[in-house]
Each structure stands twice: as C-alpha cells, then as structure tokens.
N, C-alpha and C positions, 0 to 999 in steps of 0.2 A: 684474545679476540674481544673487540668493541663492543659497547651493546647496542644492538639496533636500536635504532629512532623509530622505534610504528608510527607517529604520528605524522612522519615525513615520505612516507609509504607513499607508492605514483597513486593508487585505488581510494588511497585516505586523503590525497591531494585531489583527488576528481572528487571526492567526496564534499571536498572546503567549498569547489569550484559550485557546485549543486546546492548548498546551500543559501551563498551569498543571490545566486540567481534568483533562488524560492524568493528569498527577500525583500530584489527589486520587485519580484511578480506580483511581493502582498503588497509593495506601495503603491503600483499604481493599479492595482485592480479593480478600486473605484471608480477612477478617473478615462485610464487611456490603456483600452483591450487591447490595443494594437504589441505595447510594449509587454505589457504583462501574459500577453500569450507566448509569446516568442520564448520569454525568459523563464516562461514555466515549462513549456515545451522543451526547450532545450536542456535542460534539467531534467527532466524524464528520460532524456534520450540519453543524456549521461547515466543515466542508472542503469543501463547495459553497458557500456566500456567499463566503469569499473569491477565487475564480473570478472571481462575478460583481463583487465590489466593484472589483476589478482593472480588468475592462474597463471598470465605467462610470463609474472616476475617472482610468481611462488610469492606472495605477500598478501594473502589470505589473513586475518585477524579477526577475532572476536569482534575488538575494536569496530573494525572497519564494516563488520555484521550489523553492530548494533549501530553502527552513523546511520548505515543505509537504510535501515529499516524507518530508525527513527525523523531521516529526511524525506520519507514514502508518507509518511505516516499523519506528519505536520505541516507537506505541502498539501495533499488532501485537505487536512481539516482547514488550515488556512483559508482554500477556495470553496467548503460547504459556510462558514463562517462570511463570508462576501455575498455567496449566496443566500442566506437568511436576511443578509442587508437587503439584498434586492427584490428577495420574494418573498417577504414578510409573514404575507398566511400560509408558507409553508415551511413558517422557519420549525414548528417544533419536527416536520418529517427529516429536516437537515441535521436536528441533536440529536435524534434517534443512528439518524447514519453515522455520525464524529462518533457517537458515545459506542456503538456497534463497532467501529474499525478500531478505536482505540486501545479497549476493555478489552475485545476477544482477541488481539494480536497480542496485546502485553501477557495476559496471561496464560497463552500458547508458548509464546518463547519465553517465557519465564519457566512454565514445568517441561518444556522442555532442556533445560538449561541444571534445573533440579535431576532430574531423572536420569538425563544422562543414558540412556538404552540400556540400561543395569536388568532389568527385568523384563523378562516375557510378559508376565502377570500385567502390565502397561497396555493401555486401548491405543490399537496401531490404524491407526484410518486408513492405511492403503489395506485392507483388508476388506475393503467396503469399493464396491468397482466404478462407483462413480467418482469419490476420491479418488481411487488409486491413478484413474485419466487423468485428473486435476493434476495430480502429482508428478506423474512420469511422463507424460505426454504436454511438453514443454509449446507446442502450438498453443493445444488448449488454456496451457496458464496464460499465458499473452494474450489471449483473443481475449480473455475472461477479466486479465487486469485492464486492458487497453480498452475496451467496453465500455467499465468502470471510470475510467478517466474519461473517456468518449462524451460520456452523459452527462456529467456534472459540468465538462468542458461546455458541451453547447446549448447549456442550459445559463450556463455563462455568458456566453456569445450572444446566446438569443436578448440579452435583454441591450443590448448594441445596434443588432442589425440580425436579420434572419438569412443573410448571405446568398446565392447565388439560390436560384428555382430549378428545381429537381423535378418533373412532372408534375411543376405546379407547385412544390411545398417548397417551402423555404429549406434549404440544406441544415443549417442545424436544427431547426426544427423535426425535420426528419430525422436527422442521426438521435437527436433525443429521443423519441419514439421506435426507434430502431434497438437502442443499448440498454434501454430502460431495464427492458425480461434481464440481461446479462447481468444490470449491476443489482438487480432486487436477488438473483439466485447468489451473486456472490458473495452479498451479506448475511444467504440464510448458508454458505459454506464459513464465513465468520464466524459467524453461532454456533455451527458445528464445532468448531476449530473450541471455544469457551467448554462446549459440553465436555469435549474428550479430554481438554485439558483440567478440568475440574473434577473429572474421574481420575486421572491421573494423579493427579494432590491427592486428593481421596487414598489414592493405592500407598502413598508415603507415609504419608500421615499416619495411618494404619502401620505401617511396617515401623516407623519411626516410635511407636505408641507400642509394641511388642518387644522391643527393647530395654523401655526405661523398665 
C-alpha cells in the first residue's frame, strides 16, 4: 500500500485555500475594506467545511489541526495589527489581545499534545460548568468565537463608514458595542485556557523530575 500524501488531503487543500485568502485580506486591508472583507470572511467560513470534509473523508490529521489553528490564529492577529494602525491610542489594548490569543493558545495545545490524557492527576476544565458549556455546547462556542470576530471586524469597518442606522446608531458601530462583553469574556476563558495549562506542565514536570 502507497503512502498517503496528508498534505494533499481535500481539509488541508481548504486549508491552503484559507490561507492564500487571509493574505489577499492583509494586503488590502489598509486600502480597500470592500476586498479585504470578503476575502477574510470567506476564509472564516472555510474554517467550518474543513471540519466537515475531515470527518467525511476520514482525513482528520494533526497536520491539518495544527494548519487550522495556526490560520485562526494569524488571521486574527493580522486584522488586531491593521487595527493598531488605525487606532493608534489603543494600539497597546490590541498587543495585549495578539499577545493573550497567541501565548494562551499555544501553550494549551502544546500541554495538551505533551500530556496526552495519560493522567487523572491533570486539571480537566470541563469540570468547571461554565467551561464545561464553552466546551460541549457547540452554539455557545460559535456565538462566543463569532462575537470575537464580530468586534474586531467592526471596529474595522467602523473606521470606513459606520454602515447602514440601526435605531439611530450606525450598525457597526452597534455590533462593536454589542460583541465587546463577548470578546473581553473570551480572552479571560484564554487566560484560563494558559492557567490550566501551566498547571498541567506543572503536573509533568513533577512526574518527569520523579523519574530521574
């Protein structure tokens, strides 16, 4: 038997597709919202098919774990980065959020990647009920990422045009003020995400250190 190609995988091909998009969206996201929204939008949208293309080609990979993650992750920063261009006195509240989503994700799926579910003795956050929602109650994760994007998007937008009047407010204008609580709680579940996983090294470390 041949060995599979992963890198030619249909979820790791949607994966290439979402990238090159993020791409066109950082170049013209100075210039011309029109394009760069479209092309970052649709690239978001792609981060749910290849989910499902995954499970129903059975071509699930590490791989293809970590593309996703890492094109979630750098299309974000990408647009908090645009935004410190645009809104200057609050670019250090922007490296606070790049350097929160970056740090507490990498080193979540890092000890989780170490750990491996080997041990009880591991801090399991669905054991904590407002986690445990975040977690199993897949609305909620959506509402809570889509929020997230929500906010940064029309904080985006707003400095273009404040789009169509919503009982008077400009619509994104509103939607920022709307998503804001969402994306300020999702960075203190970020944090969380660093705490438990820094306990978790912790519990290795410790076990790795009873060994030698």
């Amino acid at each position: 038997m041949s060995e599979e190609n992963i890198f030619l995988f249909v979820p790791n091909i949607i994966g290439y597709a979402r990238i090159i998009l993020a791409l066109i969206s950082f170049y013209f996201m100075p210039t011309n919202h029109i394009i760069a929204v479209w092309c970052y939008v649709v690239s978001a949208l792609l981060d749910a098919f290849d989910g499902h293309a995954a499970r129903h080609y059975n071509q699930s990979t590490k791989f293809g774990a970590m593309l996703d993650q890492l094109t979630d992750r750098c299309g974000t920063m990408g647009l908090l980065v645009t935004l410190s261009y645009f809104y200057p006195q609050y670019m250090f509240l922007f490296q606070i959020s790049m350097t929160i989503d970056i740090a507490c994700h990498w080193i979540y799926l890092h000890s989780s990647i170490l750990q491996g579910k080997q041990s009880h003795k591991f801090v399991d956050m669905s054991g904590n009920p407002i986690m445990r929602l975040y977690y199993t109650n897949k609305t909620v994760l959506f509402t809570m990422c889509a929020a997230n994007e929500a906010f940064y998007a029309s904080l985006y937008l707003l400095h273009f045009t404040g789009g169509p009047l919503i009982l008077g407010v400009p619509l994104f204008r509103l939607t920022a003020y709307l998503t804001a609580p969402l994306s300020i709680v999702k960075s203190g579940i970020s944090v969380l995400h660093a705490i438990v996983a820094s306990k978790n090294l912790a519990i290795i470390d410790c076990a790795e250190r009873k060994k030698e």
